[in-house]
N, C-alpha and C positions, 0 to 999 in steps of 0.2 A: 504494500500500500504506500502511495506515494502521498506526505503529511506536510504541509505546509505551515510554520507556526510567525503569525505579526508581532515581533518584539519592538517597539518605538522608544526604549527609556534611554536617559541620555549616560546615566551611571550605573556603573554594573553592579547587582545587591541580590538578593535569594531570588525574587523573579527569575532574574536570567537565569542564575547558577540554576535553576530547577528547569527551566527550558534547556540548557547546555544537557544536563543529565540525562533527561529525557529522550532528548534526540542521539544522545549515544547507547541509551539502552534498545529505541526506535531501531540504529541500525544494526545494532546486533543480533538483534530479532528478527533481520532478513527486510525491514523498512527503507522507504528512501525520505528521510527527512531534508524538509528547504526549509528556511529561516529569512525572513524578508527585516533588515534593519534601517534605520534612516539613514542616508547618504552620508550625513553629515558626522553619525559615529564610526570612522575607521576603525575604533578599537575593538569594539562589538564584533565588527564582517569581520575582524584577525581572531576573535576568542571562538564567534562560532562556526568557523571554518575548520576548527582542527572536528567537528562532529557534525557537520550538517552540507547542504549545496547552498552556500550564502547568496542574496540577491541586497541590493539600494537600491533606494528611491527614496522620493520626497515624503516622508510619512507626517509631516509638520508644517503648520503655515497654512497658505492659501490655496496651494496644489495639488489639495486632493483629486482631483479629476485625473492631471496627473500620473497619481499613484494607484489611483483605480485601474486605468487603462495598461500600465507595467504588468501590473499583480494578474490582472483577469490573461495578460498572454502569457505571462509564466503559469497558469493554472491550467489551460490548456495547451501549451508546449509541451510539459513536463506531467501531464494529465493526473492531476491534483488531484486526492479524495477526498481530502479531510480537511478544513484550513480550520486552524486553533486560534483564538484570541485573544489576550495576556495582559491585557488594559481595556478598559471604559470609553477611553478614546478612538477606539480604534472599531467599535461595534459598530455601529453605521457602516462603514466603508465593507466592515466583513459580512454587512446582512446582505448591501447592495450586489455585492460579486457574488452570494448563495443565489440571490431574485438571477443575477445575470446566467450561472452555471445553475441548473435543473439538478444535476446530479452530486454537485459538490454536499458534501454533510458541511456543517458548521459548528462549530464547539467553544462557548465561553470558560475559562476558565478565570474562577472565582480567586483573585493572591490576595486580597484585601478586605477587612472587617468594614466592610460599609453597605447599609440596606441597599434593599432595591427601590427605584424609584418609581411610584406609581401613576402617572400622568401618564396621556394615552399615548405619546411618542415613545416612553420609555415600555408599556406594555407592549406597544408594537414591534421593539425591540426583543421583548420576550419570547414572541412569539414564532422572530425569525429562526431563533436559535432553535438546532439538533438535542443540545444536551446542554450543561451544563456543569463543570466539575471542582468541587470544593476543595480545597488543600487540609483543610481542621473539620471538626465536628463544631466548633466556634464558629467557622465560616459558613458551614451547613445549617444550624439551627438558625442564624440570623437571616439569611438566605430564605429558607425557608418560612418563618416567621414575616416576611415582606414580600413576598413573589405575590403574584395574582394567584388566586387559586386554581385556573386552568391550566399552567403548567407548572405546578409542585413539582407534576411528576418527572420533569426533565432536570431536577438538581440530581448528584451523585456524590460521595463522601469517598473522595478517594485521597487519601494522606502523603501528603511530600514524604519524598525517601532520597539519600544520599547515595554516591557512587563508592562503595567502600571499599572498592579498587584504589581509589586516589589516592588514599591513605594508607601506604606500606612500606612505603621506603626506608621506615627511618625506625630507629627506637627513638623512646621515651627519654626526654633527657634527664642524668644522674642529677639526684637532691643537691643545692648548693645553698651554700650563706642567705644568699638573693631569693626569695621568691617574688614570683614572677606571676604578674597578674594581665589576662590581655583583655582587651577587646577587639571586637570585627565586625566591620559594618559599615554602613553611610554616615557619614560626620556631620550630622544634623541635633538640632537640639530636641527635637522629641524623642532621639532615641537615649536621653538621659544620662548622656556624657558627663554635663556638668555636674549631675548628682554623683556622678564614680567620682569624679574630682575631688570634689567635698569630702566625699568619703578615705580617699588617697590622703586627705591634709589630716584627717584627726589619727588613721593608721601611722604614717610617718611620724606625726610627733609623741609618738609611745614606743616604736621601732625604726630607725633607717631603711631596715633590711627590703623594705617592700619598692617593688619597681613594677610602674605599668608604662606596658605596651598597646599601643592605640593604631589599629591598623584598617586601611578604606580611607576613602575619598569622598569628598561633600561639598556641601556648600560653602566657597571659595571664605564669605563676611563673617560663617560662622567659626571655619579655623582659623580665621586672626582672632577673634573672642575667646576662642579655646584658649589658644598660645597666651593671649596675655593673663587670663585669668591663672594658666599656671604658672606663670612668671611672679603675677599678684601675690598666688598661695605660697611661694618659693620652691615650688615643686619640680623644678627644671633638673634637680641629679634624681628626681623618682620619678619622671615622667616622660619618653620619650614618645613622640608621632613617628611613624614607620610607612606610613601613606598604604596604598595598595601591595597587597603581595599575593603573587602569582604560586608559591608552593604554600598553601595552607596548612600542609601537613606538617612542613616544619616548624610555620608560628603554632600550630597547637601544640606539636609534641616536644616543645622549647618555653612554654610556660605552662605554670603550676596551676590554674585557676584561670577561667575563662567568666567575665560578667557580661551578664547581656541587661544592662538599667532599665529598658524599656519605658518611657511615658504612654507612647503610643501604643493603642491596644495592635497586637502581633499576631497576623492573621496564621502563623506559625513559625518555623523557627529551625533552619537548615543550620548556620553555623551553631546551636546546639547542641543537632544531631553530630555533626562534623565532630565538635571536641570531645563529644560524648563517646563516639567510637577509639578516638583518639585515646583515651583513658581522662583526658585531662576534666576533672569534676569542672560543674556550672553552677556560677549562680545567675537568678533570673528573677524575673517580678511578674507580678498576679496581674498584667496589664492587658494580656490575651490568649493565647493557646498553648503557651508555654507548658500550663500545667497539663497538658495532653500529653506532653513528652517527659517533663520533669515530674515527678513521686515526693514532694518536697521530704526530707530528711531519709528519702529511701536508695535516690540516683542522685540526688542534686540538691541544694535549695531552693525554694521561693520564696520571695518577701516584697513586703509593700512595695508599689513604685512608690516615688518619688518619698524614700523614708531613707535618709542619710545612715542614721543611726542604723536602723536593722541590716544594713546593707553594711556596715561595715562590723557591726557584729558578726554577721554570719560568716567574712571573711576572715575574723580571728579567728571563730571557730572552726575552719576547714586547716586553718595556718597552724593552728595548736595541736592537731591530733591527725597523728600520719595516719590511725588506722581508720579514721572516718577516710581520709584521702582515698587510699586502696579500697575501699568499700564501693565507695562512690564510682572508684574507675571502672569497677570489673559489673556493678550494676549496670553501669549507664552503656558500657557496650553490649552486653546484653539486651537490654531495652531498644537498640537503635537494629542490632541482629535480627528481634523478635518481629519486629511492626514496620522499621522506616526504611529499609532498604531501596534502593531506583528500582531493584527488578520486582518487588511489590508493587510499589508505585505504577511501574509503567502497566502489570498485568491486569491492575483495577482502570486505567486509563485505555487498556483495546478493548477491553471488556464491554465498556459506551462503546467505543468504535464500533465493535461487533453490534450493539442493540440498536446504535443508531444507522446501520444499515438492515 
């Protein structure tokens, strides 16, 4: 089956990475996955080119018409079955090419905790779509809870899963002086940065020993903000930015303790899964689907968002007792073994394919 997925974001963050997975598990399975990205991202057409047939075009602006007419001849060139959708933005353009192709399926996929819209352009929207596929039981129940009633039945609850291929190369790095605390993500402020910071300033002034690693890329105004605020707290020998990095397996398996701050409710939660296989224990907050994957005190933590305090108690407590560490490591890849894997994933993902033909 030849799958065509619309990725239009401008920075790379678990959407993609779960579109990249995807389309690597698609061709292992005997699929031919395409990946249509905006012209203007080169770095996207380099990332999903090592797993997909990448195509540009104008996915932005005024020139939809455009990029309608590109896509609708890649869809018949390359005789398209399936086209996937991966943003809000982009559902219009992929109802109009299902109206233009008779036989194309079409498929929204749900990566964000946000209802559905009920006005009669957006139920019209509803109705264009083949299926529908949730990443959470978070994202399913809201989903569900705001759909029109005539098509409930086109949502599906099908859980992100990890490539845990990607993750082998390396051992776990030896205990040292230092622990080592990361983050991974988009450097934005709802995902709760400044609260790790906060929390970094009252750790360091009871121990030196602790060093965080802040890894991804964002919004350009809000990394000068980060930077001076750690300069403000004096945090600059406990604080280092590392911007994006391409081996993730080495930032997880080279710190001790992975936090995910979360403000924003988390429609789920890959780099998680990622550390969690890794061995390296998580802590997370109660802001969205986290505790789908996290067991709080059984695989991981969970605590308040935006609560300084619990956030940095619970990383005393992981820093205090090595045997909580090993507990949590050998749980948490367990747990990602059990449920999140890409080749779960993608099997619950043909599984629609199969029903919506």
């Amino acid at each position: 089956m030849n799958i065509l997925h619309i990725v239009g974001a401008k920075i790379w963050g678990g959407g993609e990475q779960y579109v990249y997975n995807i389309c690597k598990e698609a061709k292992r399975r005997g699929h031919e996955p395409f990946v249509i990205v905006d012209q203007n991202q080169s770095n996207m057409k380099d990332r999903f080119s090592e797993v997909a047939n990448v195509y540009a075009t104008t996915l932005h602006g005024f020139l939809g018409l455009r990029a309608f007419l590109e896509i609708n001849k890649i869809i018949n060139e390359k005789h398209i079955g399936i086209i996937n959708c991966h943003s809000g933005q982009f559902t219009t353009l992929c109802a109009l090419l299902k109206k233009k192709n008779r036989n194309l399926k079409y498929i929204v996929f749900r990566h964000n905790l946000l209802p559905n819209k009920n006005d009669f352009y957006h139920k019209w929207l509803q109705k264009q779509a083949d299926a529908f596929i949730c990443v959470s039981k978070a994202v399913y129940d809201l989903q569900l809870a705001t759909a029109d009633e005539r098509y409930k039945a086109k949502f599906n609850l099908v859980y992100s899963g990890i490539d845990c291929e990607q993750f082998k190369k390396y051992e776990h790095k030896p205990d040292t002086e230092i622990f080592f605390i990361g983050y991974a993500g988009r450097i934005v402020e709802n995902k709760g940065i400044l609260i790790l910071l906060s929390a970094m300033a009252k750790l360091v002034k009871k121990n030196k020993n602790f060093m965080l690693k802040i890894a991804g890329e964002g919004d350009y105004n809000f990394i000068l903000k980060m930077k001076n605020i750690i300069h403000n707290m004096q945090l600059g020998k406990n604080v280092e930015f590392i911007g994006r990095q391409k081996d993730m397996e080495y930032f997880y398996k080279n710190i001790d303790l992975l936090i995910v701050p979360s403000l924003v409710r988390e429609a789920f939660g890959l780099v998680i899964c990622e550390s969690m296989y890794c061995r390296t224990p998580v802590i997370s907050t109660d802001s969205g689907a986290q505790n789908e994957i996290i067991k709080s005190g059984e695989n991981g933590i969970i605590v308040e968002a935006d609560n300084v305090d619990a956030l940095a108690e619970a990383i005393i407590k992981i820093y205090d007792d090595s045997k909580i560490r090993r507990h949590f490591a050998t749980a948490g890849e367990k747990t990602i073994l059990d449920k999140f894997t890409v080749e779960q994933c993608f099997l619950g993902i043909e599984k629609v394919y199969n029903n919506v033909y």
